[in-house]
N, C-alpha and C positions, 0 to 999 in steps of 0.2 A: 880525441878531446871531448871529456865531457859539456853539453851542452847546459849553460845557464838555466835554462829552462827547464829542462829534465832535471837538473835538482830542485828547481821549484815547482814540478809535477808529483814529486817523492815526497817529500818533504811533509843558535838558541841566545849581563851584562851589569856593574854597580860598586868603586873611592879608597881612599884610602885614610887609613883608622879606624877605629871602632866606633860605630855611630851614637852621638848623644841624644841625648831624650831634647825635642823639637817640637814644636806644633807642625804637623800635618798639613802639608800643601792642597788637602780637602779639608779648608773648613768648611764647607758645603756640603762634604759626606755626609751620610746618616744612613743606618741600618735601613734594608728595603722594606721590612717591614712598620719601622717607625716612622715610617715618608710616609705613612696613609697607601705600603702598595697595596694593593690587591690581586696584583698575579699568583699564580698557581705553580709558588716555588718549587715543589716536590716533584710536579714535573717538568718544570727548568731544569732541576737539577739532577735528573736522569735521562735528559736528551742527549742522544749516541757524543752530538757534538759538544756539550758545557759540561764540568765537571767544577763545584764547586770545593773548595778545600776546606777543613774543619775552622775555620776562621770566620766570622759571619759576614755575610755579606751585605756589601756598602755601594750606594747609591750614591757618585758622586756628580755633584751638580756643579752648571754652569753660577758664577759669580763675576757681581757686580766690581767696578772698580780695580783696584791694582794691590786685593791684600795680600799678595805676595812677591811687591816691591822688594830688592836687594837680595831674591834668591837667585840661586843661577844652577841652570841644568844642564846634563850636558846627555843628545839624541846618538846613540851609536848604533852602528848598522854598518855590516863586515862590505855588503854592497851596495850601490847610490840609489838603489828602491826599494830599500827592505824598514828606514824610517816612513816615506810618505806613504807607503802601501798599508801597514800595519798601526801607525799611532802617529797619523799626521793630526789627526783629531786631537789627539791628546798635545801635543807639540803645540798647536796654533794656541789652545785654549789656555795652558798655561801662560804662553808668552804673552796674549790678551791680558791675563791678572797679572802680569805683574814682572812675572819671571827673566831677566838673559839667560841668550842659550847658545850652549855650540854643537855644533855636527861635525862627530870623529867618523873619520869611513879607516876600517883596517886592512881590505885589500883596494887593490888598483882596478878594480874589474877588467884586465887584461886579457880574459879570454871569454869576454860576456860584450854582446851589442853590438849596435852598427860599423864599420868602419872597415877603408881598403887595406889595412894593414892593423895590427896587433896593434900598435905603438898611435893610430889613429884613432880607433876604438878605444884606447886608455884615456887620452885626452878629449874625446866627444865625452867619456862618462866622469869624468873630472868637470868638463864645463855641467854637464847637467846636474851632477851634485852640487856647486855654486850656485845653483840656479833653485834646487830645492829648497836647500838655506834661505836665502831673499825669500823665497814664495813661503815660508816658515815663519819669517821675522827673526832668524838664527844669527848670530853676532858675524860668523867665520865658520871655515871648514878647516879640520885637523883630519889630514891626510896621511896614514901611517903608511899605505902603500908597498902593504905584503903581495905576493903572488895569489891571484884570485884560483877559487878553490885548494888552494895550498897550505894554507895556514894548519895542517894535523904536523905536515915538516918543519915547524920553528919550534924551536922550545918556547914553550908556554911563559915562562918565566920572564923571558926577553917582554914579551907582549904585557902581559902583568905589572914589569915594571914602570913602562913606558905609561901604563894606565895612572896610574898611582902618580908616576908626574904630573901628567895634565890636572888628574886630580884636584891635588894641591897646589898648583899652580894658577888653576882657573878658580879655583875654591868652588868645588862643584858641588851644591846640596843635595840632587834629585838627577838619577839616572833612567831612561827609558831605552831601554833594546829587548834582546831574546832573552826567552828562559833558559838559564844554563844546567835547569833538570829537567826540560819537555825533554820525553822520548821521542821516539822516530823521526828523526830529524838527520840525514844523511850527509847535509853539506858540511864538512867539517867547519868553512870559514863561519857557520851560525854558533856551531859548540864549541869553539874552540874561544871565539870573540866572550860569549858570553860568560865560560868559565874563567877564563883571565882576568874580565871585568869584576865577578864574583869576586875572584881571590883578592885584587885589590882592596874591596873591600875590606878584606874581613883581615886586612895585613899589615895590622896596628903598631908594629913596630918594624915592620919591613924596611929597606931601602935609606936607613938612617944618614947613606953619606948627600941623600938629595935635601938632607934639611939643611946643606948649607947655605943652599939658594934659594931652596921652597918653604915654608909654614908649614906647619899639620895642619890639617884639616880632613873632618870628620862627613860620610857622605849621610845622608839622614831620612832619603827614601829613597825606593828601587821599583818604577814598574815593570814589570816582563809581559810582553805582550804574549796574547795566547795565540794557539792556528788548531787547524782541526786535529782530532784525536784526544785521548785523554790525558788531561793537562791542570794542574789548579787554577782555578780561577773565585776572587774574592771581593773583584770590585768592576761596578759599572759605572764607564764614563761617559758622560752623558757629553754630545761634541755637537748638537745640532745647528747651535751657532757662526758653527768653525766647518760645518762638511762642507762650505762651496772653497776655503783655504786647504782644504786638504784635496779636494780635485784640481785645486789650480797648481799644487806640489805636482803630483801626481801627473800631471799635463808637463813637467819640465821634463818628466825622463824619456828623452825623444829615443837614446840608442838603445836601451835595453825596457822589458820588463811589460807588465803586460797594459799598460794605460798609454801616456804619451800622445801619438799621432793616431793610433789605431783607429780612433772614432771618423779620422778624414777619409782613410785606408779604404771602411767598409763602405764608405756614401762614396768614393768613387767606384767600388768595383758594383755597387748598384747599379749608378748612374752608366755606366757601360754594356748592363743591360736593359738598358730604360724603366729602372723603379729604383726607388727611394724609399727610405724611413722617415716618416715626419718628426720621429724623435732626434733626429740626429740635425734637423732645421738643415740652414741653405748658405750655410758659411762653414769652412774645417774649422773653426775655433771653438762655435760652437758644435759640432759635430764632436771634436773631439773630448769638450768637458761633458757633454750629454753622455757620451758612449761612457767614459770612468762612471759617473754617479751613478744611472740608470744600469749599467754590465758590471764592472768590476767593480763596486761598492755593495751592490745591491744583486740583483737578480741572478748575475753568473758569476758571483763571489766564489765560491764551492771550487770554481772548473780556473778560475782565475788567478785568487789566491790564495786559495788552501785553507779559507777559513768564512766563518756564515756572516751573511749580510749585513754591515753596517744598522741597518733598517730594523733587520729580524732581529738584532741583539738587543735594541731599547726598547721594540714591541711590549714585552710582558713587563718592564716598569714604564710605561708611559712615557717614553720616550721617543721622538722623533729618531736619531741620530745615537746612537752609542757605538763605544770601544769595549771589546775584553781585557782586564788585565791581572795578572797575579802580582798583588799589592807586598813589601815590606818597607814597615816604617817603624818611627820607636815605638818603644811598647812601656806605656806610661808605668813609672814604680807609685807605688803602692806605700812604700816606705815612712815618706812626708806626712801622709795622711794618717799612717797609721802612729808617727810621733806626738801631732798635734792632738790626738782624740787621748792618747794613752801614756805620755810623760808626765811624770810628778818628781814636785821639786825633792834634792834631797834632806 
C-alpha cells in the first residue's frame, strides 16, 4: 500500500455553467508593477520554482470590511490537508471580506493517518477535516468519500456530476483546489479531483435533469493553488493577516500530514535528551503552532510541502505573508465600451 506521504514526497478544481462577466473577488488586486513594486520581476520569473503565465501579474491585497458579502466559495481538496496546507491563507482571508464557504473533501482518506484499524483512521480524518472547517470559518463539510488514492478507478463523470450539483445548489461563485493542468503530479486523487471540478465548470448545459431541483448557476472564479515545479502562476496573495488562522487549520490535522502535533513530537524527543528549542517555547500548543509557522510555512517548506515558503513568496512584493496561485476569472468584454463611444442614431 502506497504511503500518503510518498505521494506527497513526489508530487491537481472549479461549477457549473458558463461563467458570467462579475467583479473579481480582488478588488484590491492591482498589477505588481502598478502597486509601486519594485522587485526584480525578470528574476522572480525565472526562479527554477515560480513560473509566471502570459497573464500579468496581480498583487492581491488584504481588504477592509466585508466587500464580498453574499458571495460563496466553495475549498476542495481530495484529502483533509491538502486545503490548510496550501491556501488556508487564502480561505481565512476571503471568509474575513465577506465570503461563506464550504469544504468538499472527495476521498475518505482511508489509507492515510493515524489509527488501529483502516475504518479508525477514516473517522480520526473525517473529525480533523471538521475541525479545519471551524478553524477556516467554513459553513459545513461535503464528504464525497471515494477510496483514498483511488479515485483514477471511478469514471470521472460520476465525480463531475456530483460537482455540478453542489455547485448549483450551494450556488458557489469562487472555487480554490489544484490545478487540473500542473504536471508532475502522481496522486491521481489531486488530477482526477481537479479535472472533474474543471469539467463542471465548463458544463454549461450538462446534467439538465438536476434543474428540477437545482437553479443554474454560473461559477465566476477559480484559484488553483501552485507546488514546486513549473506551473502557471498569475497572482499573489498577500495572507499576512490570516498566517496565524491558517497555522491554527493546519494544527487540527492531528492523523495525517505533515503539521498537526509534530511541533510537541520533536520538544519531546529533545527533552529526552535534555535540550530544547526555545522556538518551540514550554507548552505542546505552542510547540506545535511554532513548529507549522517557523518548519512547514516557512523554513522547511521545500522538504515539507512541496512548495517555497509562505515568507519567500511575498518577500519580492513587500509582503509579509503570501500564497501562489493560478488566477481565472471573467474576462471583461470590451463590447459596451466600444457601443457607447461608436453607435450612431439611424
Amino acid at each position: 500500500m502506497m504511503n500518503r506521504k510518498d505521494f506527497l514526497k513526489t508530487g491537481l478544481a472549479a461549477g457549473a455553467l458558463a461563467a458570467a462577466p462579475a467583479a473579481s473577488s480582488a478588488a484590491s488586486a492591482a498589477p505588481a508593477q502598478a502597486s509601486g513594486q519594485t522587485a526584480d520581476l525578470e528574476k522572480y520569473r525565472f526562479h527554477p520554482h515560480h513560473r509566471f503565465s502570459n497573464d500579468e501579474l496581480v498583487i492581491e491585497r488584504e481588504q477592509q470590511g466585508k466587500p464580498h458579502a453574499g458571495k460563496v466559495l466553495a475549498a476542495i481538496q481530495p484529502h483533509c490537508d491538502d486545503i490548510p496546507i496550501f491556501a488556508g491563507g487564502l480561505v481565512a482571508k476571503l471568509i474575513h471580506e465577506g465570503y461563506k464557504g464550504y469544504l468538499i473533501r472527495t476521498t475518505n482518506d482511508d489509507s492515510a493517518g493515524a489509527g488501529r484499524t483502516r475504518a479508525e483512521s477514516m473517522l480520526n480524518d473525517e473529525r480533523d477535516t471538521a475541525a479545519v472547517a471551524e478553524a477556516l470559518g467554513l459553513e459545513r463539510v461535503y464528504d464525497l468519500s471515494y477510496r483514498n488514492h483511488n479515485l483514477d478507478e471511478i469514471n470521472i463523470k460520476e465525480l463531475t456530476a456530483r460537482f455540478v450539483f453542489l455547485i448549483r445548489s450551494l450556488k458557489i461563485d469562487t472555487i480554490i483546489s489544484y490545478d487540473p493542468w500542473a504536471p508532475y503530479d502522481n496522486n491521481p486523487d489531486h488530477y482526477i479531483t481537479a479535472r472533474a471540478v474543471e469539467a463542471a465548470y465548463t458544463g454549461r448545459l450538462d446534467y439538465p435533469e438536476q434543474l428540477d431541483v437545482v437553479e443554474p448557476h454560473s461559477i465566476r472564479e477559480r484559484y488553483y493553488f501552485t507546488r514546486r515545479g513549473p506551473q502557471f502562476i498569475n497572482r499573489i496573495v498577500e495572507i499576512t493577516s490570516h498566517i496565524d488562522t491558517k497555522v491554527r487549520a493546519n494544527m487540527c490535522n492531528v492523523t495525517q500530514g505533515p503539521a498537526g502535533q509534530h511541533g510537541r513530537r520533536l520538544k519531546q524527543q529533545l527533552a529526552e535528551k535534555g535540550m530544547k528549542l526555545p522556538i518551540l517555547g514550554d507548552d505542546d500548543e505552542t510547540a506545535d503552532f511554532n513548529y507549522i509557522k517557523h518548519f512547514v510555512l516557512d523554513t522547511d517548506s521545500e522538504a515539507q510541502r512541496l512548495t517555497p515558503s509562505d515568507r519567500e513568496v511575498g518577500r519580492p512584493f513587500g509582503l509579509e505573508w503570501a500564497e501562489r496561485y493560478y488566477y481565472r476569472g471573467p474576462i471583461p468584454s470590451t463590447i459596451d465600451d466600444y457601443v457607447s463611444k461608436n453607435a450612431v442614431r439611424l
